[in-house]
BAVO-49672 format. One record per residue (C-alpha): residue number from 1; residue in one letter; x, y, z. Coordinates in steps of 0.2 Angstrom, whole numbers, plus 5000, padded with zeros to 4 digits. Layout:
<rs>
resi NUM resn A px X py Y pz Z
...
</rs>
This chain:
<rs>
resi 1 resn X px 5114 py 4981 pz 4903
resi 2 resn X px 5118 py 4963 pz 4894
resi 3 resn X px 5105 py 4957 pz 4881
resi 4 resn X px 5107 py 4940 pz 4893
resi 5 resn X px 5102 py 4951 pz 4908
resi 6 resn X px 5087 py 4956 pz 4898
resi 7 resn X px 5085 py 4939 pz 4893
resi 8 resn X px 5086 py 4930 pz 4911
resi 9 resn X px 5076 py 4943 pz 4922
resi 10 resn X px 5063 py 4953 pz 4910
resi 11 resn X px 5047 py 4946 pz 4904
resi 12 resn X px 5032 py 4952 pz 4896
resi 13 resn X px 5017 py 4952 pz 4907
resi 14 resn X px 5006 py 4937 pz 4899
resi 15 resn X px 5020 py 4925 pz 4904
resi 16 resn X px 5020 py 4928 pz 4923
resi 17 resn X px 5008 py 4915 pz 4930
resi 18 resn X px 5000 py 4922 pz 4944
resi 19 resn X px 4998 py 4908 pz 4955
resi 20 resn X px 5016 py 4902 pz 4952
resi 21 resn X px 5023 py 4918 pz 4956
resi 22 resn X px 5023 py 4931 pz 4970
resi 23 resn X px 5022 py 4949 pz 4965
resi 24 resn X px 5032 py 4963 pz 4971
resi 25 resn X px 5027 py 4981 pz 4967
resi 26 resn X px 5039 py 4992 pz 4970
resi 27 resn X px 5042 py 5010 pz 4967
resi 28 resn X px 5059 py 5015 pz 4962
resi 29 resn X px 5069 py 5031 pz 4959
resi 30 resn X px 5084 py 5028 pz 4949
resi 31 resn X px 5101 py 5034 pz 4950
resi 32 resn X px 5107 py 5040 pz 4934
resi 33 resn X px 5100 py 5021 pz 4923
resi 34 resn X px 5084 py 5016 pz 4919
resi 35 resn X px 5068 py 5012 pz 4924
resi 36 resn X px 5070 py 4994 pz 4916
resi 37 resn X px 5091 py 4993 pz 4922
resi 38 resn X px 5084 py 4997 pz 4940
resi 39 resn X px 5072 py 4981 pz 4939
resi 40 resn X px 5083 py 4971 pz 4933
resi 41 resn X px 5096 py 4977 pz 4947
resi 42 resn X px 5082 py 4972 pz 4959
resi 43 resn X px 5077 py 4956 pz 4949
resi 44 resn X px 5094 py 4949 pz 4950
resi 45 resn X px 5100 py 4956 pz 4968
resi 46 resn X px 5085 py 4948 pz 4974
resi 47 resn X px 5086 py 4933 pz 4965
resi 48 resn X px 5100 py 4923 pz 4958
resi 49 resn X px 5111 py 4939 pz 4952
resi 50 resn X px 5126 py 4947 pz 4960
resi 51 resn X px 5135 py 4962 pz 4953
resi 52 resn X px 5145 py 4952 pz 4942
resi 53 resn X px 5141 py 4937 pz 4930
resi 54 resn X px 5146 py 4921 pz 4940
resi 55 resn X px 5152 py 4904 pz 4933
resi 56 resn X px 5141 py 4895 pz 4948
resi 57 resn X px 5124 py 4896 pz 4937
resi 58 resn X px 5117 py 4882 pz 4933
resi 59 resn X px 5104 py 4882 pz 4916
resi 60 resn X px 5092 py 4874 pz 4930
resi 61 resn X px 5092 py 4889 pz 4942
resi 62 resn X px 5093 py 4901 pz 4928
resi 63 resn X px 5077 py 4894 pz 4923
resi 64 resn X px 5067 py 4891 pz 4938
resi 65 resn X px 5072 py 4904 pz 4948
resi 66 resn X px 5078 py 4920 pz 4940
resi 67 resn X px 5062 py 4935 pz 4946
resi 68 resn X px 5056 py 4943 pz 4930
resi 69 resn X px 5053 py 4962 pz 4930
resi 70 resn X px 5036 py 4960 pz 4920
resi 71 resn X px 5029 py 4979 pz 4918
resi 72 resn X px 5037 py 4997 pz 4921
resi 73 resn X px 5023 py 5011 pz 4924
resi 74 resn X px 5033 py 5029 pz 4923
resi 75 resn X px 5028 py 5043 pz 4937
resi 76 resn X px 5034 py 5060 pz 4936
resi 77 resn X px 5049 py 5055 pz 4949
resi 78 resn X px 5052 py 5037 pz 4944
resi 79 resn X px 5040 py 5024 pz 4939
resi 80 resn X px 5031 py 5010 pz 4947
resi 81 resn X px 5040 py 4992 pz 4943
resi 82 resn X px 5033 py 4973 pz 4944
resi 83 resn X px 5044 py 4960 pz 4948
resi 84 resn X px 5036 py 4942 pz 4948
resi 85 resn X px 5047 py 4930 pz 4961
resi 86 resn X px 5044 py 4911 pz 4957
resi 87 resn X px 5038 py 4900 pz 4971
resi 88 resn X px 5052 py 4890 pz 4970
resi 89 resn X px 5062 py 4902 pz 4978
resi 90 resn X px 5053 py 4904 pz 4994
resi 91 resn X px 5054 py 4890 pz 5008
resi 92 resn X px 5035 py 4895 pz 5013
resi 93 resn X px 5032 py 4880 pz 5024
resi 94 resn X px 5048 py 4883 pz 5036
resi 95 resn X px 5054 py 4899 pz 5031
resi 96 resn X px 5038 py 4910 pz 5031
resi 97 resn X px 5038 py 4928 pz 5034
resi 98 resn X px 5056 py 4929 pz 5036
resi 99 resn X px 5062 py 4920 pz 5021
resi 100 resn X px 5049 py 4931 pz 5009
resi 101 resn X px 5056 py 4949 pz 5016
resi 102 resn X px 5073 py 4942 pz 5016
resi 103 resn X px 5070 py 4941 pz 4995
resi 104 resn X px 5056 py 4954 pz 4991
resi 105 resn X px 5064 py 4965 pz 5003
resi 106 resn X px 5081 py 4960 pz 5005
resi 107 resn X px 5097 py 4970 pz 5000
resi 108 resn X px 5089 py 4982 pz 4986
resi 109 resn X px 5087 py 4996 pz 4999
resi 110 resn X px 5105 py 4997 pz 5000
resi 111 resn X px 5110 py 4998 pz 4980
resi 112 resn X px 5118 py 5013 pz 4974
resi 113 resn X px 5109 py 5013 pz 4957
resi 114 resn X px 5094 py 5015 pz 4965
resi 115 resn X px 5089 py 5035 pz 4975
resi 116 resn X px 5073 py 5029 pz 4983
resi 117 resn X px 5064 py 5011 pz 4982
resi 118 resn X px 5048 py 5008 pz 4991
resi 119 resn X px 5038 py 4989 pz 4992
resi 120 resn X px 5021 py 4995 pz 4988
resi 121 resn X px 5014 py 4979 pz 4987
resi 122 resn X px 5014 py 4961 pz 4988
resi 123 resn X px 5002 py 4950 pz 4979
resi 124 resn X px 5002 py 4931 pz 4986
resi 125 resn X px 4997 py 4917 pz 4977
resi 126 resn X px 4984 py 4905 pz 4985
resi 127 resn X px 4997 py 4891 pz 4986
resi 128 resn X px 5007 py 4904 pz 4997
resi 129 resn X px 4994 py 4909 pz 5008
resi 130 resn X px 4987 py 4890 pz 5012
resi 131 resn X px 5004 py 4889 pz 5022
resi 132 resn X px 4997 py 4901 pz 5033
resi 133 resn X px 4983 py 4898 pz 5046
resi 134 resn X px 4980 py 4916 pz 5048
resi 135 resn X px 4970 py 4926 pz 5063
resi 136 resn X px 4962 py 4911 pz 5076
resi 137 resn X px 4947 py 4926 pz 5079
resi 138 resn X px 4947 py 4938 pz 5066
resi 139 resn X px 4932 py 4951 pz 5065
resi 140 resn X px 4918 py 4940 pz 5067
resi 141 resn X px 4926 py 4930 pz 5083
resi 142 resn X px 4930 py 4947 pz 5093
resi 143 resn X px 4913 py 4953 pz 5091
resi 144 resn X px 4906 py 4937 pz 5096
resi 145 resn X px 4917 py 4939 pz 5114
resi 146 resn X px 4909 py 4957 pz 5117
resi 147 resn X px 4894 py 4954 pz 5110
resi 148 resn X px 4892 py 4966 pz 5094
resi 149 resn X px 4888 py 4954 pz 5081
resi 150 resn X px 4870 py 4960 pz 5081
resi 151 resn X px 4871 py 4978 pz 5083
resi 152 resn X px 4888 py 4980 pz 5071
resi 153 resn X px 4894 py 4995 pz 5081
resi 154 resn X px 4911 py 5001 pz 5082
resi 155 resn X px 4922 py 4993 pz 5099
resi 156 resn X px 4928 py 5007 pz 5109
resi 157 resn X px 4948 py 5002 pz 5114
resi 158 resn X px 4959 py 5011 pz 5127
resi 159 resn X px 4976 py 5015 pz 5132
resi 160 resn X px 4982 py 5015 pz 5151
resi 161 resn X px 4988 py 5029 pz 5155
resi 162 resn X px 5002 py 5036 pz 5158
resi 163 resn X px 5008 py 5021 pz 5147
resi 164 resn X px 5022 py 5016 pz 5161
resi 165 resn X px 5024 py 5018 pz 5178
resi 166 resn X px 5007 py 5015 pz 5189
resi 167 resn X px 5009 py 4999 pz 5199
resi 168 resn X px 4998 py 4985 pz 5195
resi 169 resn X px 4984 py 4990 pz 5208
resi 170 resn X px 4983 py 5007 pz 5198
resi 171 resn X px 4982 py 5001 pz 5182
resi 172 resn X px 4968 py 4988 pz 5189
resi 173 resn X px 4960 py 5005 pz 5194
resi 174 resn X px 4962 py 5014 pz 5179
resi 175 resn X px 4956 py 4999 pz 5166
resi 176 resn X px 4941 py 4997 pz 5179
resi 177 resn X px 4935 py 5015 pz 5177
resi 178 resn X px 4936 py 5013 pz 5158
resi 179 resn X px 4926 py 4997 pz 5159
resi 180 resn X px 4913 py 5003 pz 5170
resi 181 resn X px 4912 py 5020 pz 5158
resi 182 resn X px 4911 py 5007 pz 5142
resi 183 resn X px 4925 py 5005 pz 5133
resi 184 resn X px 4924 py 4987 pz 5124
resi 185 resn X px 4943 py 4982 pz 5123
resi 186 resn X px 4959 py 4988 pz 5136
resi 187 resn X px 4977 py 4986 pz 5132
resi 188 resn X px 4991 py 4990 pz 5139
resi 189 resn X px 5004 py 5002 pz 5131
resi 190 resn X px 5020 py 4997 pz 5118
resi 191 resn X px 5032 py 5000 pz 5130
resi 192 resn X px 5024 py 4991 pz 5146
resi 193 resn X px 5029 py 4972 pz 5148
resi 194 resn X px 5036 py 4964 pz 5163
resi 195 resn X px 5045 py 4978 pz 5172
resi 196 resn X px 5048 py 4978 pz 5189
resi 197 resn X px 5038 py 4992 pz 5194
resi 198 resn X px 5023 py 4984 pz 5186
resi 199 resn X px 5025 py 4964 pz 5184
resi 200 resn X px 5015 py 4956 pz 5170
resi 201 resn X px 5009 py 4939 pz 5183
resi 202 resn X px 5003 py 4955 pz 5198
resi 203 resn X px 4997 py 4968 pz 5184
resi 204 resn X px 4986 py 4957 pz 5174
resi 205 resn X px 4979 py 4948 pz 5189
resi 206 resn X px 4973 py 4965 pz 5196
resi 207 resn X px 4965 py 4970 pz 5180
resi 208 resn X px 4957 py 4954 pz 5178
resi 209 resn X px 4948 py 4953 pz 5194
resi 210 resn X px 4942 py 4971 pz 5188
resi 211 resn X px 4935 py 4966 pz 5173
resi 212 resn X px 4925 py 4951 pz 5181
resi 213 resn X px 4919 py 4965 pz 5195
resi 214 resn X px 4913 py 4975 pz 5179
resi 215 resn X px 4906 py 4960 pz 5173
resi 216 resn X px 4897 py 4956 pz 5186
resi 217 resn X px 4889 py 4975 pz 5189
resi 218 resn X px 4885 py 4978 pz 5171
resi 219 resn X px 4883 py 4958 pz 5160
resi 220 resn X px 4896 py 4966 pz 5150
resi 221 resn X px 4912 py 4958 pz 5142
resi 222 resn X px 4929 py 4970 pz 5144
resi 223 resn X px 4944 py 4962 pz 5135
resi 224 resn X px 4961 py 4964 pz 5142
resi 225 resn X px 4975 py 4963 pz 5130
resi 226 resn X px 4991 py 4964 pz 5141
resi 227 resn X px 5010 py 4966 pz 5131
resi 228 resn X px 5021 py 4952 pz 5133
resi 229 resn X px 5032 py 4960 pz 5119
resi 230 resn X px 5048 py 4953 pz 5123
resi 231 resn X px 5064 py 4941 pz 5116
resi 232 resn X px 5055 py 4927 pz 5105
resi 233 resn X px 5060 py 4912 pz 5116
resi 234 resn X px 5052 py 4921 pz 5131
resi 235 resn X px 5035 py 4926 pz 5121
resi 236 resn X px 5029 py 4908 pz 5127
resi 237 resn X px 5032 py 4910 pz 5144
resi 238 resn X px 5024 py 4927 pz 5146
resi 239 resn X px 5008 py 4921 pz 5137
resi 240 resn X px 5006 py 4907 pz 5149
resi 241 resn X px 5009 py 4918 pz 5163
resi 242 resn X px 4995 py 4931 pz 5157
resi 243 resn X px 4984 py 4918 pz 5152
resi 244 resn X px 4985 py 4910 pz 5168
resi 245 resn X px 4982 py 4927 pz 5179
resi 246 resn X px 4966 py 4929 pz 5167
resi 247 resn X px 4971 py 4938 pz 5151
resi 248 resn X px 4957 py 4939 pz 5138
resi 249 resn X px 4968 py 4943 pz 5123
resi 250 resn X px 4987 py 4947 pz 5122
resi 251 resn X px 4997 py 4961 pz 5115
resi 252 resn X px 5013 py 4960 pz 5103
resi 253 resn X px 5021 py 4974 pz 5096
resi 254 resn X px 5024 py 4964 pz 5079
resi 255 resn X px 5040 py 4974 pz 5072
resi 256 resn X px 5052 py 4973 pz 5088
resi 257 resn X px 5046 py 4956 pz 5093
resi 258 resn X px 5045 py 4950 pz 5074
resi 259 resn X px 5031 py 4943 pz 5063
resi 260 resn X px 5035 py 4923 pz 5068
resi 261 resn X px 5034 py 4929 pz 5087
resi 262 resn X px 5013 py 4935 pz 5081
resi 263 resn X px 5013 py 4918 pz 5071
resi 264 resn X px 5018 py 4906 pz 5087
resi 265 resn X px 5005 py 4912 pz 5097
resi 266 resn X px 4992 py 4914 pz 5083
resi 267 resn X px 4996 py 4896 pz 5078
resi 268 resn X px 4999 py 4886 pz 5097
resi 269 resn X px 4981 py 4878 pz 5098
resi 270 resn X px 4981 py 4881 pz 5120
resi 271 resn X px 4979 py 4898 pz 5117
resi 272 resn X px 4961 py 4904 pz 5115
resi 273 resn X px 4963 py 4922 pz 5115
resi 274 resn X px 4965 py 4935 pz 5101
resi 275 resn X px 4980 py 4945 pz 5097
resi 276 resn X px 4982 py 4962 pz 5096
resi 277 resn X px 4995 py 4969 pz 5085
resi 278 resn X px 5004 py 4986 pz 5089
resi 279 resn X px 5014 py 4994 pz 5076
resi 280 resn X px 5026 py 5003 pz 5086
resi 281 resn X px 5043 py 5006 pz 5076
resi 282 resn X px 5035 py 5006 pz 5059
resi 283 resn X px 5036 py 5024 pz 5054
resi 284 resn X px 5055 py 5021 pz 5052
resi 285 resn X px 5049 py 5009 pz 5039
resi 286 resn X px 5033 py 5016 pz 5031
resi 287 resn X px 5033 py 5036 pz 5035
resi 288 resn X px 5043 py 5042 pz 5019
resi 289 resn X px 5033 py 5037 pz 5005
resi 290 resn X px 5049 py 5038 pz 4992
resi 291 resn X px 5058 py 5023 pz 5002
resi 292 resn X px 5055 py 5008 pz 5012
resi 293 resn X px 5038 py 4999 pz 5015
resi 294 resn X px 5021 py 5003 pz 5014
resi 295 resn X px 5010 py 4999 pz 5029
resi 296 resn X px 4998 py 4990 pz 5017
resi 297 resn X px 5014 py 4978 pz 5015
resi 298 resn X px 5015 py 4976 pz 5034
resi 299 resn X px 4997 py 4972 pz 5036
resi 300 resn X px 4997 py 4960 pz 5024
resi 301 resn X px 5011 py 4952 pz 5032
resi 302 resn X px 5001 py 4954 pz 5049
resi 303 resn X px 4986 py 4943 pz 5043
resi 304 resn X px 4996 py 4930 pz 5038
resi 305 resn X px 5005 py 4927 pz 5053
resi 306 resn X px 4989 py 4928 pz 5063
resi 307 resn X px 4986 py 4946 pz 5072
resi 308 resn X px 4967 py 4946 pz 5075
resi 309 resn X px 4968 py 4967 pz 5077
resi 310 resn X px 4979 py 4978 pz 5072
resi 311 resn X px 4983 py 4995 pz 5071
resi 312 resn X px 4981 py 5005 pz 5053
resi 313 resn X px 4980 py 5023 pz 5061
resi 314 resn X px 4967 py 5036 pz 5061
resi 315 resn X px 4960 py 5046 pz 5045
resi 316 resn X px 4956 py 5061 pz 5057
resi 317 resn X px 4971 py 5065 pz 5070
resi 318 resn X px 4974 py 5074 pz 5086
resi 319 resn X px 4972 py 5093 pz 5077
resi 320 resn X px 4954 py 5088 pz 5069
resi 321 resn X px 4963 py 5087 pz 5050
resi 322 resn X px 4962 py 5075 pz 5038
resi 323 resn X px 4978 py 5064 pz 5036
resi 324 resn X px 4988 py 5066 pz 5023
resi 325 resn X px 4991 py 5044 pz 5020
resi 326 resn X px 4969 py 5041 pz 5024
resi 327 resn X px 4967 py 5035 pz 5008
resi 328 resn X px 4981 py 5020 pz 5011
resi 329 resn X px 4972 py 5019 pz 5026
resi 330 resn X px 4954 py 5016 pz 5018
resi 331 resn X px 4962 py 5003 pz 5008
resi 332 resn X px 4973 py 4992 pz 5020
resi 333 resn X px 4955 py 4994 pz 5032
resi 334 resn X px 4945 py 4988 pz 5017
resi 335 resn X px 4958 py 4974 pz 5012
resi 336 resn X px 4958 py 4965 pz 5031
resi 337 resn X px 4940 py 4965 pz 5032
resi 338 resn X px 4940 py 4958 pz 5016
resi 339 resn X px 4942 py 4938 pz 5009
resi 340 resn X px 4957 py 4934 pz 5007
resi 341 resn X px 4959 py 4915 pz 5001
resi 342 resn X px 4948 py 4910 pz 5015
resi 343 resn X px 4959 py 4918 pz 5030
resi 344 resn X px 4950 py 4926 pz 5045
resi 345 resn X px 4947 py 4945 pz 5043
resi 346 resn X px 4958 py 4959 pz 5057
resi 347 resn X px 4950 py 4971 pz 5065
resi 348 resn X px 4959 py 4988 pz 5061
resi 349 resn X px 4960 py 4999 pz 5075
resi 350 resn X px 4961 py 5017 pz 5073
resi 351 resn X px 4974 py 5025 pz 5086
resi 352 resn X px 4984 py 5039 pz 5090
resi 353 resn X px 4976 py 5055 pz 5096
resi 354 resn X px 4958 py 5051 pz 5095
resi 355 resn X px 4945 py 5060 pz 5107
resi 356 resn X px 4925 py 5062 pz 5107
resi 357 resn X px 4925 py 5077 pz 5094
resi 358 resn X px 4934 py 5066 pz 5080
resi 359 resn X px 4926 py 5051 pz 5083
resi 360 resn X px 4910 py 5054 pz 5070
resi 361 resn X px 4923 py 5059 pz 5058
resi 362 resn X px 4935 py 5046 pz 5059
resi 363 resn X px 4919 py 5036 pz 5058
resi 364 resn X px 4912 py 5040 pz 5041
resi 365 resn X px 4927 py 5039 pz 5032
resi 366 resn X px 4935 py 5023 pz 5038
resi 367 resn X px 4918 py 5014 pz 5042
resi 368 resn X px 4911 py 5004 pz 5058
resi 369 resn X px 4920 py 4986 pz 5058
resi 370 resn X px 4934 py 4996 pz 5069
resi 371 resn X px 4940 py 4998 pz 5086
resi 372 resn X px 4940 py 5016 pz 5087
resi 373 resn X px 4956 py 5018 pz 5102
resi 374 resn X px 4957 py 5032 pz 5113
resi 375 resn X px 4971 py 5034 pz 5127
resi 376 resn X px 4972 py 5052 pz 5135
resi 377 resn X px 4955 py 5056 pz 5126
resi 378 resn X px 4949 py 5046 pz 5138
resi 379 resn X px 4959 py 5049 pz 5154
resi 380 resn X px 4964 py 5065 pz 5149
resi 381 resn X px 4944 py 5070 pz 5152
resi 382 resn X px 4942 py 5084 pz 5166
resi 383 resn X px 4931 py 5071 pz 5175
resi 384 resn X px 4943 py 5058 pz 5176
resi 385 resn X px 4944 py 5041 pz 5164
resi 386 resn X px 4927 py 5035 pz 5168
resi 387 resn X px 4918 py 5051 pz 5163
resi 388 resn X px 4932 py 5049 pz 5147
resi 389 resn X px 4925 py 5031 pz 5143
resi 390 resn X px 4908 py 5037 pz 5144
resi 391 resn X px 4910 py 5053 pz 5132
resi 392 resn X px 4919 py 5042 pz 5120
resi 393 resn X px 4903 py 5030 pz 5121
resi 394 resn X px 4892 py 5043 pz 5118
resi 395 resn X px 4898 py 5049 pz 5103
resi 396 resn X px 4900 py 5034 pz 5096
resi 397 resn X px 4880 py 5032 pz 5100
resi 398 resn X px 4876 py 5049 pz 5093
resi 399 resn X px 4886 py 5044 pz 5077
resi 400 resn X px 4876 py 5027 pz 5076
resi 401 resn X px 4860 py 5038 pz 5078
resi 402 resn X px 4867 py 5049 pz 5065
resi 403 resn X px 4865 py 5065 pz 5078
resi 404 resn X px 4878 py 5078 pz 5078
resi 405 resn X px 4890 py 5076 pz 5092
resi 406 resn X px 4887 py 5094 pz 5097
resi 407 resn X px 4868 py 5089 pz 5097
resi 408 resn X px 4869 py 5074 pz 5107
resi 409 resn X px 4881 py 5083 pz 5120
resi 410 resn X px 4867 py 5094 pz 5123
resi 411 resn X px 4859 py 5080 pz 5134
resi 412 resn X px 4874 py 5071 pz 5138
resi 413 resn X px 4884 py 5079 pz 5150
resi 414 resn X px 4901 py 5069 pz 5148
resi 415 resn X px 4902 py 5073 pz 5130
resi 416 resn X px 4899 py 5090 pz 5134
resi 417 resn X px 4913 py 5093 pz 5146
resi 418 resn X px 4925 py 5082 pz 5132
resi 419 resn X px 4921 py 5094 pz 5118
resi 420 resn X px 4925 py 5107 pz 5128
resi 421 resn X px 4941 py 5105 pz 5133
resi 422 resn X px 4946 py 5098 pz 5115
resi 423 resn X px 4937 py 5110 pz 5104
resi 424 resn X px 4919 py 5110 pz 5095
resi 425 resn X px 4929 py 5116 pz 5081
resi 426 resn X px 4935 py 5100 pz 5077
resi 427 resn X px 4920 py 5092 pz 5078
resi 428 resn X px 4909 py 5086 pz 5065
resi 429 resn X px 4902 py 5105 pz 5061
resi 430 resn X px 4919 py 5112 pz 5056
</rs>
């Protein structure tokens, strides 16, 4: 490594201006250099470098847009690098989400000097961030919909089931069953869209008039998020189309579809409804924790572009056990409720395997400003998915009443029949 290269892409730490400067955390594995030579590697790459020194570089661009590797933290396997990005580089304005991946993410996972690298982190600038308008709802807005901004309860979300394949009257039966046993918030599953077994304009329709038949027997507000995942130009026309057929919110699944296809419906003023953000694909991204990007990225790239909930997974999972990643979990949950240059909080929803027995655990560790989302732990109850909806609010009820699930199943016969078909063992006594 030069002394220019040195020169050009490292500095020390009190000449990175945070609010000039985006920061990238990575953490990097080398192959056979440096901790230092790997930044620099990813410095340059992701800059204004190539492989080789260039005769194209001006003294202007050297000086205003090299990234600066700005602190090197050493782990048993590799180390933990900071690499500050100038503004300058990015087109915020146009080129948003995209542009910024494109550089903090770009062509370093490719490098052969590099075994592993993982994005860790990003931390924006406020100049960045007031390019974006953020979540239309946020927290605050969805539980003024249902009606939770007094009590502060956890919303209770589900699944249809199976997630493809009933036609639109049998998902209008299914979502009216788990409305009517008190689920908060219906969507339908990642995969479902606009087949032709189930068409978006017949299916929400149905499930509409369901919710208002719900509405009008119990005073309660159900919110129906259909998908509408689908190519980017024809995001547009599916949101119209669910709207118009009584849609109370809309589903994207944000890595297929893309970040900008969350942004132009988060930011199109005719559309009143929040959006739900599905992580489907991102374990390809995020599962090894040696390579890629962290979930903590993604949600931070979520609230931007304007997802009012969105999936962070569950602390407790389908066998009863701690996860191993809760402690990311905690801390992407804590960040979207928190402030964050004055964008509208998300609500995290906790998904994937949840039942009645895990609810009070999954409760205490990630807290109650959560929509705590079960699919076949509600229709999978022996009584059927109104039963399931009711077992789920009741143990959501005995947590709030801080009552032992088994306790409160005593008198609660729907909660009863759920532990035992999933296992008093994995409730809150084990």
């Amino acid at each position: 490594m030069s002394e220019k290269s040195l020169d050009i892409f490292t500095a020390t730490p009190d000449k990175i201006d945070v609010d000039e400067n985006i920061i990238a955390i990575y953490y990097v594995e080398p192959n056979k250099i440096s901790l230092l030579e790997a930044g620099v590697i990813i410095a340059a790459e992701e800059s204004i470098g190539t492989w080789t020194e260039v005769t194209t570089a001006t003294k202007w661009l050297i000086t205003h847009l090299s990234a600066k590797v700005f602190e090197i933290n050493k782990t048993d396997s590799g180390g933990i690098i900071k690499i500050a990005y100038p503004l300058e580089l990015f087109d915020y304005e146009i080129g948003g989400i995209p542009n910024l991946l494109s550089i903090v993410a770009g062509n370093l996972f490719g490098s052969g000097k590099l075994n592993n690298v993982r994005l860790i982190d990003i931390l924006f600038p406020k100049d960045f961030v007031r390019a974006f308008k953020g979540p239309k709802f946020g927290i605050e807005g969805v539980r003024k919909i249902v009606g939770t901004l007094s009590t502060r309860r956890p919303h209770i979300g589900t699944i249809i089931k199976p997630k493809v394949g009933l036609s639109p009257k049998e998902t209008a039966k299914v979502a009216y069953e788990a409305a009517i046993g008190g689920v908060d918030f219906i969507k339908d599953d990642e995969t479902l869209s606009n087949q032709k077994f189930c068409p978006l304009e017949d299916r929400v329709s149905y499930v509409a008039e369901a919710l208002d038949r719900v509405k009008e027997e119990t005073g309660r507000k159900v919110i129906y998020a259909p998908c509408i995942t689908a190519e980017t130009y024809k995001i547009p026309e599916l949101a119209d189309i669910a709207l118009e057929n009584g849609a109370t919110a809309l589903m994207v699944d944000f890595l297929t579809a893309g970040f900008s296809a969350v942004r132009i419906l988060a930011e199109d003023t005719s559309i009143k409804v929040p959006i739900h953000c599905h992580r489907t694909m991102h374990a390809a991204i995020t599962r090894n924790p040696r390579h890629g990007i962290s979930m903590k990225v993604l949600a931070k790239l979520v609230r931007l572009a304007g997802g009012d909930q969105l999936h962070t997974g569950t602390a407790v999972g389908k066998m009863g056990g701690i996860q191993k990643n809760v402690q990311e979990i905690v801390e992407i949950n804590n960040w979207l409720r928190s402030d964050f240059y004055g964008l509208k909080t998300v609500f995290p929803v906790a998904s994937g395997g949840i039942h009645p027995a895990i609810v009070g655990k999954n409760l205490s560790i990630l807290g109650t400003d959560i929509v705590i989302q079960a699919g076949g732990g509600i229709h999978g109850h022996p009584w059927g998915s109104k039963a399931g909806a009711t077992a789920m609010k009741q143990a959501v009820d005995a947590f709030m009443k801080n009552i032992s699930v088994e306790k409160y199943a005593e008198t609660h016969k729907e909660l009863k029949k759920a532990l035992e078909k999933w296992g008093y063992m994995f409730a809150e006594k084990s």
